[in-house]
C-alpha positions, 0 to 999 in steps of 0.5 A: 468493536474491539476483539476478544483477543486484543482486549485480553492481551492488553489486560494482561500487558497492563497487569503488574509483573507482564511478562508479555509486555516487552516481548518486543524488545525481547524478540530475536531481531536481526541487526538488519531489522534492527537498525532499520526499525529501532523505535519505529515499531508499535508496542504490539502486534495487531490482531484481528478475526480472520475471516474479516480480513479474507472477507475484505480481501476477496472484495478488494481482489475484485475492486482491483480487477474493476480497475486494471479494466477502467480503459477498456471499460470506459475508454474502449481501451483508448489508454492515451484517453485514459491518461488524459482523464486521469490528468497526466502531463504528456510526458508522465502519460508517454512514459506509463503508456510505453509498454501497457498490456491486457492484463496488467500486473497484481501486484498491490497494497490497498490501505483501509480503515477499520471503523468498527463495522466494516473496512473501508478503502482509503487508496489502492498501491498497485506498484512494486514499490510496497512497503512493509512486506518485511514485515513477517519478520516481526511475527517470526520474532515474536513467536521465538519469545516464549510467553507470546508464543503461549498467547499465540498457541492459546488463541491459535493465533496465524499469520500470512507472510506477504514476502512468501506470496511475493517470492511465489510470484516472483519464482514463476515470472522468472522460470523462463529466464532463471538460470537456477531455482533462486531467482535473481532480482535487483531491487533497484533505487533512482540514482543516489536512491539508496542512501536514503532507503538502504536499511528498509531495502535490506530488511527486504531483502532478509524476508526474501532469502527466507523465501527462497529469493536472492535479491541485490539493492542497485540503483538504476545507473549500476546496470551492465547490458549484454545482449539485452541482458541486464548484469549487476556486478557480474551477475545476470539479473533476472528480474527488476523489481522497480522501486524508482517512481515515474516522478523520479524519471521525469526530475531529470531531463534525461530520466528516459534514456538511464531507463532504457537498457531496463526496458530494452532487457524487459522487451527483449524478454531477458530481463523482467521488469516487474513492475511494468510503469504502467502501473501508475495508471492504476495508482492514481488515486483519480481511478478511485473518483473514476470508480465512484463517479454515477457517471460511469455506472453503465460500464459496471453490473449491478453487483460491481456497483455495489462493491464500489460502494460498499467498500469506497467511500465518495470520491470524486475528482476536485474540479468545478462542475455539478456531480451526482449525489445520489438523486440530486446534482449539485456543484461539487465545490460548494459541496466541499465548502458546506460539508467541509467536516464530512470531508478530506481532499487529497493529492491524486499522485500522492502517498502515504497520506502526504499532502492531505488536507483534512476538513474536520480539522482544517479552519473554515477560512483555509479550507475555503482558500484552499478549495480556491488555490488548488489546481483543478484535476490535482486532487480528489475529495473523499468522504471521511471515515472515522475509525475505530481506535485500538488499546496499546499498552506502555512497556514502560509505564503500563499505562494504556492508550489508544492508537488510529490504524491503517490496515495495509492488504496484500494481493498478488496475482494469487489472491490475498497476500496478508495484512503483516503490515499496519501504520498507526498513530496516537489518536490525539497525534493527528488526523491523516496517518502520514509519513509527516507524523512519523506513524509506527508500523506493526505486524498483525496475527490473525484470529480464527472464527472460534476465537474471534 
């Protein structure tokens, strides 16, 4: 169901003379934000009830402490077998096993769906690399232009900003080391990296210095090491906030030894890598068909199983074989070929929708080649959830239609971070929201419970 809130801000975007209809390209942007979003932002900001997305948000923070336990749970800590049951190659396994810990780092995007009912969980990031925490940016721009804030101050309208709650994290894991109370932390790029992810990587680093936080883009090439301590251009660095992927070491035969000052500062205790590569244990999306799997039943409570199942939809890792459905075993590949509409396969070390093959809009004849082609343990099959589509109104044209969201949540080792963040396309673009489809982003505002 649509909110209140949203259905009045449209109608009034849709009337003639709005006023609230180009409060976007009004709003007091930076000329940093701007050159990196210009036309990549959605008519308007989201919004959505409160205590829905704190509800969702609380049960995430409890999914996510179920995963950062799947070794202990199901290997007796073994996490080499882990690894092996999460389908790594030795050499990814070695570099994400190098340093693991009790308690790994929350820090984490988990992306869902809002199907009208309930949100559900399409793929957990638990990785330093999130994007939109910029995002807090738009709500400040917004609530600078008059008649939105108007519209905000009438339906008390909020927001959390994720970059504040990270920065918070980031203060307290620096304190031992900071020679100072801002903390300084290289965002730091693979080799010719920021090329590429410069002008996000700056909008990043504009919300952090709101936050109390200096931050300084590199790549990871650029680093000086003095006795264990990392320095970018002169200065001490006090955390590296890796936005290099394992994928970027392993393209290169010697990715592991441009690392290595990096890890030998973090083991030295001198400079922190936040986050640890062993948070790639935790991405992967083959934790999810861990975390779906009956088999594995017996290492959760009765209550940890029905907040798997409330909120992830079937998940299993695409392999030949019977799986538990409920009361019944069944192959799961010809599960796949007979529920070929129910269902979407994705690549297990994917992101942002990349690679996903959708079966509801995929001819029987490929989907049946597909399921034949692909690499057993390379993908998982999830159930699709179909969600709900939300009303945009044209600034231009005034015409109204309808765009499919991703909601994006934030946690830290604090809790919930926010939802500043939601991707969306037209709901006639496509069927996978993906970094092919060129999906918007925006911000979100929420809606106390008096209003909602």
């Amino acid at each position: 169901m649509i909110n209140d809130v949203t259905r009045q801000y449209v109608d009034e975007c849709a009337a003639d003379g709005s006023r609230l209809r180009d409060v976007l390209s009004r709003a007091p942007f930076s000329a940093t934000f701007q050159e990196a979003y210009r036309g990549k932002l959605i008519d308007r900001p989201w919004f959505a009830e409160q205590a829905r997305l704190e509800s969702f948000a609380a049960d995430l923070d409890t999914f996510m402490t179920l995963l950062l336990s799947l070794p202990r749970r199901l290997f007796d800590g073994d996490v080499g077998r882990y690894a092996q049951a999460l389908g790594l190659d030795e050499r990814r396994a070695r570099i994400m096993t190098y340093q693991t810990s009790e308690q790994p780092a929350r820090y984490a995007r988990p992306d869902a769906y809002d199907d009208g009912e309930s949100f559900k969980l399409l793929e957990f990031n638990i990785c330093s690399a999130l994007g939109g925490v910029d995002h807090g940016l738009i709500n400040r721009a917004l609530l600078a232009v008059d008649e939105f804030r108007a519209f905000a101050d009438q339906h008390r309208l909020g927001y959390v900003d994720p970059a504040e709650k990270a920065a918070a994290t980031l203060r307290r894991i620096a304190e031992p080391i900071a020679g100072g109370d801002r903390p300084v932390v290289a965002m730091v790029e693979w080799k010719d990296g920021l090329a590429h992810y410069a002008k996000r990587m700056r909008t990043f680093q504009e919300a952090m210095d709101l936050a109390g936080v200096d931050v300084r883009l590199a790549e990871v090439q650029q680093f000086v090491e003095k006795d264990n301590k990392l320095y970018l251009d002169g200065t001490p660095v006090d955390i590296v906030l890796r936005y290099f992927s394992v994928d970027d070491i392993c393209s290169q035969p010697d990715g592991e030894e441009l690392i290595r000052p990096i890890l030998r500062a973090n083991d030295a205790g001198r400079t922190v890598l936040y986050t640890p590569l062993e948070s790639y244990l935790y991405s992967n999306k083959a934790c999810l068909g861990l975390m779906s799997d009956p088999r594995w039943r017996d290492a959760f409570s009765a209550d940890e199983a029905g907040l798997v199942d409330r909120i992830l939809p079937f998940s299993r890792m695409l392999q030949p074989g019977p799986v538990r459905l409920g009361d019944d075993t069944v192959d799961l590949l010809d599960y796949c070929r007979a529920e070929r509409e129910r269902l979407i396969l994705k690549p297990r070390a994917g992101f942002g929708g990349t690679g996903a093959v959708a079966g509801w809009v995929t001819p029987e004849s490929d989907w049946q080649e597909t399921l034949t082609t692909i690499t057993p343990g390379t993908y998982i099959v999830q159930e699709r959830v179909v969600p709900q589509p939300e009303p945009v109104c044209d600034p231009e044209t005034g015409a109204v239609h309808d765009l499919i969201p991703v909601f994006c949540f934030f946690l830290t080792e604090n809790g919930y971070a926010g939802s500043s963040f939601v991707r969306a396309i037209r709901a006639d673009a496509g069927a996978v929201i993906s970094a092919e489809m060129k999906a918007r982003t925006t911000t979100l505002f929420t809606i106390p419970a008096a209003r909602a």
